[in-house]
C-alpha positions, 0 to 999 in steps of 0.5 A: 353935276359934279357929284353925279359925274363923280358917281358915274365914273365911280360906276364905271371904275367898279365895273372895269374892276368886275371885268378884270376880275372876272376874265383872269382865266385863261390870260397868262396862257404863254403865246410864244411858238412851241417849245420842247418842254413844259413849264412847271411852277413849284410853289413850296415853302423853301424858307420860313418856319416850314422850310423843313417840309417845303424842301421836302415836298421840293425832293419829291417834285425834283425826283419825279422831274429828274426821272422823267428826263432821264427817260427822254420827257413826257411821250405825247405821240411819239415826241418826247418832251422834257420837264421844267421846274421853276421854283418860287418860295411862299416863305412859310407865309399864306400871303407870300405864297399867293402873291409868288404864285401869281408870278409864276403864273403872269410872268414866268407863264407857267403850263401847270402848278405843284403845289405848297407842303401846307394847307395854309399857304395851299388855301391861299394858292389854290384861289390864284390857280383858279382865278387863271384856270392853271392846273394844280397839284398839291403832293402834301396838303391835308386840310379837309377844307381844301377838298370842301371849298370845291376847288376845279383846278385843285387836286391832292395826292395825299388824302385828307389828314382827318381820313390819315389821323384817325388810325393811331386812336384806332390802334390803341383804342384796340389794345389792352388794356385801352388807354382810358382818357387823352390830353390834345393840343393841336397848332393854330393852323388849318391842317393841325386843327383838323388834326386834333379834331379828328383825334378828338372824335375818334377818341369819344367813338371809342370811348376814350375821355378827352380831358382837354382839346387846346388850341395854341400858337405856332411856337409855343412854350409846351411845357405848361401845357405839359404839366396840364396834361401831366396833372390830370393824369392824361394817359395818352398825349395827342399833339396835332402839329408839324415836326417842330411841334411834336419835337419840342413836346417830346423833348418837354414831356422828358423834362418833366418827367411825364410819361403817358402810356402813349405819345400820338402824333400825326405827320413827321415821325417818319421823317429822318430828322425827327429820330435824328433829332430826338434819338431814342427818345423818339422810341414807343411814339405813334404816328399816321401814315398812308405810306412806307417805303417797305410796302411794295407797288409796280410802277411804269416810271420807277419799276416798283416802290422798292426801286423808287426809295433806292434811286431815292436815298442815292439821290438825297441820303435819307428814305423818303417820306410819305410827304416826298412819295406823294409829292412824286406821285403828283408829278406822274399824276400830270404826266399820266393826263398829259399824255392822255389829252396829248398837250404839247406845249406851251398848253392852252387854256382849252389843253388846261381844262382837258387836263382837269378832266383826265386828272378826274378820270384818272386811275393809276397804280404807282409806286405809292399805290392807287392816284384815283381823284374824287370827283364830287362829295366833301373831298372833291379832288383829294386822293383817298384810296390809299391805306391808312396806317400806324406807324411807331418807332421802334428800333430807330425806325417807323413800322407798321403796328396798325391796323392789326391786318396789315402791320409789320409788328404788334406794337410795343405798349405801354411806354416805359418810364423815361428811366427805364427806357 
């Protein structure tokens, strides 16, 4: 009798776990009487190994935030309505940031959520908004298997970093004399192995060798893996990863005295610390972008593009970067489905998914060009309209070499010997 109870109970336990589980959605709706602003949660990496491009997602989402309330708030019927950020640090650390975000959720009560600056910690999150039905926007992540997983509550405003970093192997597959083979080493994390793989591809489609694709842990030594690369005479150097990364490959291909005939990187060359810190050892490198502060766009909340990179650098002293725009471009992309839907807060769950549904319908042009949402396929959610180009510093600065109908300028190839530069 005892075991049979013993099983019962253990039924019924498991059951009550099913229900729990299954009926989160909706349960962290705040209940108390109107409020005159919205409640945003701001889950990033603001400390940690990827605090670099956690605060810079943090600027974008402050800069749209400050802007709105100093227009009055978000218009929904004649009443406007400030912004709240509430911040939470996910510490560089997948499981950190889905346990912050929960409590944003729970306890803070949160109407909507801007999401992390990488993909790792953006997969752990986007589960949390699901399970409680929270609309979430990321301004950075680039993973294609975010997009994969079918996310409802989960949309991107950067495309999918296998679109983005095609264009330099592109670029230089155009060129001649075309670089004959390539060296790749990408970091062990979600978006940098997307990364290397779409070098990868795009290197065979064009019929570049690849003499080795290597996968390696965060913080590694470069310079084995430079010799490697060196002693097989790789003509190009592809490095998937974040500004770190690409920083200490450069600072280690010097070093040793390796000199490919291109550098490629994907994200981080057109942030300011990586010329800041490398100098003009960053000169003649290639990256991707979808992006740049010179290319002009109308907006109804900043006026233009131009107008949005000056209040910009007043405000933090450096240009933003594509990661900073489109982390601001995912704050307009809920303001736009806010008024649409006309949700005052606090938001319900029946205004949360009508919010998803103006999200999925949404189509605007704004200082960083189109936010156009895809509603079904393999990028369900991302925002992939946007112009991937190459961008390589020159003169101190990242401009637009490729492709060859949009670029500023051709762009400066071969790389010249580290002596000669």
């Amino acid at each position: 009798m005892a075991s049979k109870r013993a099983l019962v109970l253990a039924l019924v336990l498991s059951f009550l776990v099913g229900v729990v589980s299954g009926c989160g959605q909706g349960t962290a709706v705040d209940t108390t009487p109107e409020r005159d602003y919205y409640k945003i949660g701001v889950i990033t990496e603001l400390s940690g190994e990827l605090t670099y491009g956690g605060h810079i997602t943090r600027r974008g989402y402050e800069m749209w935030a400050e802007t709105i309330n100093e227009k009055g708030g978000i218009d929904v019927g004649g009443t406007q309505y400030r912004v709240e950020l509430v911040f939470a640090d996910a510490q560089s650390n997948p499981a950190t940031g889905a346990d912050a975000v929960e409590r944003l959720i729970v306890d803070e009560k949160v109407d909507l959520l801007l999401g992390p600056y990488s993909s790792s910690v953006t997969l752990a999150v986007a589960p949390i908004a699901e399970k409680y039905g929270v609309p979430h926007i990321t301004g950075s992540a680039e993973s294609p298997i975010i997009w994969k997983e079918g996310f409802k509550y989960t949309f991107g405003t950067v495309p999918a970093c296998n679109l983005i970093a095609t264009s330099p192997i592109e670029t230089l597959a155009a060129l001649s004399p075309k670089p004959k083979s390539i060296f790749i080493v990408a970091a062990d994390d979600a978006f940098s192995k997307a990364v290397g793989e779409a070098f990868e591809s795009t290197a065979r489609k064009h019929g570049i060798e690849v003499l080795k694709f290597e996968v390696v842990p965060k913080g590694i030594d470069y310079s084995p893996l430079i010799s490697s690369a060196a002693s097989m005479g790789a003509e190009i150097l592809a490095i998937g990863g974040h500004i770190i990364d690409h920083i200490e490959a450069v600072k280690a291909s010097k070093e040793l005295d390796y000199n490919p005939v291109a550098f490629v990187h994907h994200y981080g060359i057109t942030a300011a610390d990586f010329y800041e810190t490398l100098g003009p050892d960053a000169e003649y490198i290639y990256g991707a972008s979808v992006w740049e502060p010179d290319v002009e766009f109308s907006c109804d909340l900043f006026g233009s593009t131009s107008e949005y990179v000056e209040r910009s650098k007043v405000r933090w002293g450096t240009l933003p970067d594509y990661t900073a725009a489109g982390s601001t471009a995912a704050g307009i992309a809920f303001q736009r489905a806010i008024e649409t839907v006309g949700a005052t807060p606090p938001l319900s769950q029946e205004d949360r998914d009508k919010i998803v549904e103006a999200l999925e319908a949404l189509d605007i042009m704004t200082f960083y060009g189109p936010v156009n949402f895809a509603d079904e396929g393999e990028f369900y959610h991302c925002n992939t309209g946007l112009q991937t180009i190459t961008v390589q510093i020159q003169d101190g600065k990242p401009i637009t070499v490729g492709p060859s109908h949009v670029r500023a300028v051709a762009p400066r190839y071969p790389a010249p010997a580290w002596d000669q530069r």
